[in-house]
N, C-alpha and C positions, 0 to 999 in steps of 0.2 A: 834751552836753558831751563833748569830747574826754579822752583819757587823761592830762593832765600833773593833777598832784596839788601841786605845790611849787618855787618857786625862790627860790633865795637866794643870795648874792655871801659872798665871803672873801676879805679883804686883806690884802696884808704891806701894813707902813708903813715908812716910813725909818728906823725903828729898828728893824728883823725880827722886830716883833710881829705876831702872825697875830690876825688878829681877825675874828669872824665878825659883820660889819656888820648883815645886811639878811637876812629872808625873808621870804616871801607863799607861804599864810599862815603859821603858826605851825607849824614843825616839830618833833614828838616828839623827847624827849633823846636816846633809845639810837639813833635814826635821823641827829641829829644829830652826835653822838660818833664815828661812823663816818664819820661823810662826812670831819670835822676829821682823823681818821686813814687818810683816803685821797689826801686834801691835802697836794702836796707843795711847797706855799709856802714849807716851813724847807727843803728840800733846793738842794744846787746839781752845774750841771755833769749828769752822766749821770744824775741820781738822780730829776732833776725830772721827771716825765708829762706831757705835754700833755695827753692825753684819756687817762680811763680809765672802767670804769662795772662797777655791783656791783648786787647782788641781794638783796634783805634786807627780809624781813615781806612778801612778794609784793611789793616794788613794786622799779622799778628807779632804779639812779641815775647820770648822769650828768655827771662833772666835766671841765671845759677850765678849763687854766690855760695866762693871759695874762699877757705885761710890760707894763707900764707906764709905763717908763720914758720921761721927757722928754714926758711929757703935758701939757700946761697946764691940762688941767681938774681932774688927779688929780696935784697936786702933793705931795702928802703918801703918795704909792702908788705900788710899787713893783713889784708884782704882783698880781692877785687870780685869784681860782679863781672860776666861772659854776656853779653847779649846778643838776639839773633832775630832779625827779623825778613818776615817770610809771609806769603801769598796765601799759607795754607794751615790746616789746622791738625798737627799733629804731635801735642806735649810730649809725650815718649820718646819720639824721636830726635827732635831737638834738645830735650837734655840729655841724651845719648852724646848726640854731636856737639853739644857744649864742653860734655866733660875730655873729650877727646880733643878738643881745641884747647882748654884749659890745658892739657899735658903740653901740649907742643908749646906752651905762652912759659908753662912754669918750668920748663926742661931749660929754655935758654935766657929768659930774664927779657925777652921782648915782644911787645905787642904785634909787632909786624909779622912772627913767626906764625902767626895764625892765619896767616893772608895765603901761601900756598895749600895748604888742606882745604881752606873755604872755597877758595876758586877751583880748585879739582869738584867740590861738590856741588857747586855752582854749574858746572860746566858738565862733567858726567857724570854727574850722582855716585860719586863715590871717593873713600880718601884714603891713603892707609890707616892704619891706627899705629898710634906711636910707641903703645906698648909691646907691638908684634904679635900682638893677635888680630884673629881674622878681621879681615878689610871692613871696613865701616861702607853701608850702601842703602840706598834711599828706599831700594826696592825690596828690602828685607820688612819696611814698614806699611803695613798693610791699612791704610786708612778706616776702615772698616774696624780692626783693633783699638785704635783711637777711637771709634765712635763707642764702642762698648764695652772700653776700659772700664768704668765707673757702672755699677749694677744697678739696675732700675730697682730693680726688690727692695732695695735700702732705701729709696725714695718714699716707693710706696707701701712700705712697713714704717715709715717715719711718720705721716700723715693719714693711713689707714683710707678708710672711703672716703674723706676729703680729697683725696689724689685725683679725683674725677672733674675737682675745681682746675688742676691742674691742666688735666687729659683734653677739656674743654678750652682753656686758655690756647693751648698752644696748638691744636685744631681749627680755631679758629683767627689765630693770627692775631693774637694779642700781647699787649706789655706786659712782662713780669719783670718786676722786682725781687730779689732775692736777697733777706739781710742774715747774715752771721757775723759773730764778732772777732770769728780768724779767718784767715785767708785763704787754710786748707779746705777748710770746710764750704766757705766760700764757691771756689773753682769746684769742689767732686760735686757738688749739686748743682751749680749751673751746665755744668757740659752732660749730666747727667738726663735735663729734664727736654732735649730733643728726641729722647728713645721712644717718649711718650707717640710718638707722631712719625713713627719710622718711615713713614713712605713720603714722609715730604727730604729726609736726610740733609739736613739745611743746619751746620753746626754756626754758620756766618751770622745765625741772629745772634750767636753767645757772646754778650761782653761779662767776662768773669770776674774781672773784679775793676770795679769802677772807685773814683774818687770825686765830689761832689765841687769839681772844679768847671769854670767855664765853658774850655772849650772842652771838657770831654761828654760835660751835659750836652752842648749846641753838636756834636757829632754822634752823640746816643739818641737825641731825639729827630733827628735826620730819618731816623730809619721809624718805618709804619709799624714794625715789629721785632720785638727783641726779650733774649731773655738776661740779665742783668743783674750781675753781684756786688754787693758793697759789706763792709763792714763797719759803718757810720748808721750807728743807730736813729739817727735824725732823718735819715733817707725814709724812713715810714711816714714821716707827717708830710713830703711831698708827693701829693696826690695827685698830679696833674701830670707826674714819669711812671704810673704804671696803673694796668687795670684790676691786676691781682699781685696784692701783696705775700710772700712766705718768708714766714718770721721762724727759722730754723731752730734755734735754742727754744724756741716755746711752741714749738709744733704747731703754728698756728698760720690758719692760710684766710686772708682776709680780700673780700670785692671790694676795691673804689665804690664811691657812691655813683658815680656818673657809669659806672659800666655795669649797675647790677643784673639789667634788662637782658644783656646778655649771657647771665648766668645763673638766671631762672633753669631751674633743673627738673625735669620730668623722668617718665620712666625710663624711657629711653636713655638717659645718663644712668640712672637705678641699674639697669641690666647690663652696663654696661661695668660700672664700678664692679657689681656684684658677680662680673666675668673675667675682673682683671683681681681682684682679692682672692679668687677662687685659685686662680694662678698662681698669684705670690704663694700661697699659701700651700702649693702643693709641692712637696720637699722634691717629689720625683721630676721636676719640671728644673733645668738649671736657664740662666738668666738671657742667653737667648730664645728658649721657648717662650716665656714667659712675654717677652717682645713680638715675639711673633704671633703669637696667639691674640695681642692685644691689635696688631698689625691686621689680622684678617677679620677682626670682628670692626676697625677704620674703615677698611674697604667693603666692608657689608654695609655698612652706614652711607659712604659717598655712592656705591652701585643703586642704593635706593634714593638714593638722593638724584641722581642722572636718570634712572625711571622718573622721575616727577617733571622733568624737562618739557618745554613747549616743543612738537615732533614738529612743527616747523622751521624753527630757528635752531635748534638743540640748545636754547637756554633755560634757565631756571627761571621764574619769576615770581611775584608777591602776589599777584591776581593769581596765577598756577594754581599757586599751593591755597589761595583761597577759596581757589572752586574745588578742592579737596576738602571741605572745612574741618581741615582740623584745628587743635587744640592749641592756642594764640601763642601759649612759650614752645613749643612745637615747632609752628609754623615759623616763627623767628629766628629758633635755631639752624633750623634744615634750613631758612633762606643765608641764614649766616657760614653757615659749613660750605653751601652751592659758590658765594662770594668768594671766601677760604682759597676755596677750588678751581676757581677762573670759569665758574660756570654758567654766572649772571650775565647780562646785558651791560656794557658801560657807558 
């Protein structure tokens, strides 16, 4: 069986009631409730989303919203919203296969008509398409594509050498919080900022765009690390959901107080920045080098980091790296990076 877990339709109708028609199978309420408030079938004008997609209880979700207007088969429908939910993290692809499901819904005026393509891809990764061109198939989507849709360079031409706040965050396994006040922007920066850290390849820390509601707080803080997008300006003065703040519209990347210890920055972050701006900056480098390079200068860092190891146990430790004596935000980093790395004692 392949990854998709759920799909289900959502209508406006000519009187702008939003109604949640159809799912296969049965989706959970809290999982439902979210999707309803990620639906922006009551908005108009700038407010509306095409595509957007969220993260919540491991799974991911996928919503495209379509007009409908002047359809003859969906006369009573004004818009609906396509959602899809699924095991794995792949945006391109699932709006691919949304819009291809959207044909088959808006061809005959019914929600069920979406039930045979789903379960063909469900079951062998693949559907026809309804336009009569070539077949729709899972294996055309290359996971890897989806990790480096979105270009690091834009990140780190956003933030310039503060991006090393960044590269240190998510090396060592910490909160970020990400605030923008749209959604697009939102999503390209948070699935962006795993690139930072390619060899851990982990996009499951992304919740991209969050809403400052109970249970999607009590299941964002579940996790020891994550990176996390909102567009609720208010999310800054809660300090206790992340350890590095980036405030996108104002280019500005801020430490919690309680985390600053760990983002005492020495040279060793210096050569490090001033190895990855070197990059950006060089036009003959396109945006996989650019990852990569930052990639092999990761693994120079954790290879000296497993050099420091006790050759009895093969772990790292804080006495170790003491009778090393070095330089105390040093010594804290590299024991924080060894933790990172499953290379401590527990």
């Amino acid at each position: 069986m392949y990854e998709l877990q759920a799909v289900a339709l959502i209508e406006r109708d000519t009187n702008n009631d939003i109604l949640w028609v159809w799912s296969y199978p049965t989706i959970e309420d809290s999982t439902r409730d979210l999707v309803m408030r990620r639906c922006t079938l009551d908005k108009e004008g700038d407010e509306v989303i095409d595509y957007c997609f969220c993260h919540y209880q491991q799974t991911w979700c996928y919503l495209s919203n379509f007009q409908c207007d002047d359809n003859p088969q969906l006369p009573k429908v004004t818009a609906c919203c396509l959602v899809l939910l699924s095991k794995d993290f792949n945006p391109e692809k699932y709006r691919h296969l949304s819009g291809l499901l959207y044909t088959s819904y808006a061809s005959s005026g019914s929600p069920t008509s979406v039930l045979t393509p789903y379960l063909s891809v469900y079951t062998k990764g693949n559907c026809p398409n309804p336009s009569g061109d070539e077949m729709f198939s899972i294996k055309s989507f290359d996971i890897r594509m989806a990790y480096i849709a979105c270009p690091l360079r834009d990140v780190v031409q956003m933030f310039g050498i503060e991006s090393i706040y960044i590269y240190t965050a998510l090396l060592l396994k910490r909160r970020v919080v990400v605030y923008a006040p749209d959604v697009a922007t939102v999503l390209k920066v948070t699935r962006t900022l795993p690139l930072f850290v390619w060899h851990q390849q982990n996009w499951n820390i992304v919740f991209p765009y969050m809403e400052l509601v109970d249970t999607e707080m009590a299941d964002l803080t579940s996790h020891g690390t994550y990176v996390a997008g909102f567009t609720d300006a208010s999310i800054e003065a809660r300090t206790e959901l992340y350890d590095l703040f980036i405030n996108v519209p104002a280019n500005a990347i801020t430490v919690a107080p309680h985390a600053k210890e760990s983002f005492v920055l020495g040279k060793l972050h210096k050569d490090i920045a001033i190895h990855l701006m070197e990059c950006v900056e060089d036009a003959s480098l396109n945006d996989q080098q650019v990852i990569k390079a930052l990639s092999v200068k990761t693994r120079e860092l954790i290879t000296n980091v497993q050099s420091l190891s006790d050759e009895a146990d093969g772990s790292v430790t804080l006495n170790g790296l003491r009778e090393k004596k070095l330089n105390p935000a040093l010594e804290t980093f590299l024991y924080n990076v060894a933790s990172a790395e499953g290379l401590t004692q527990l």
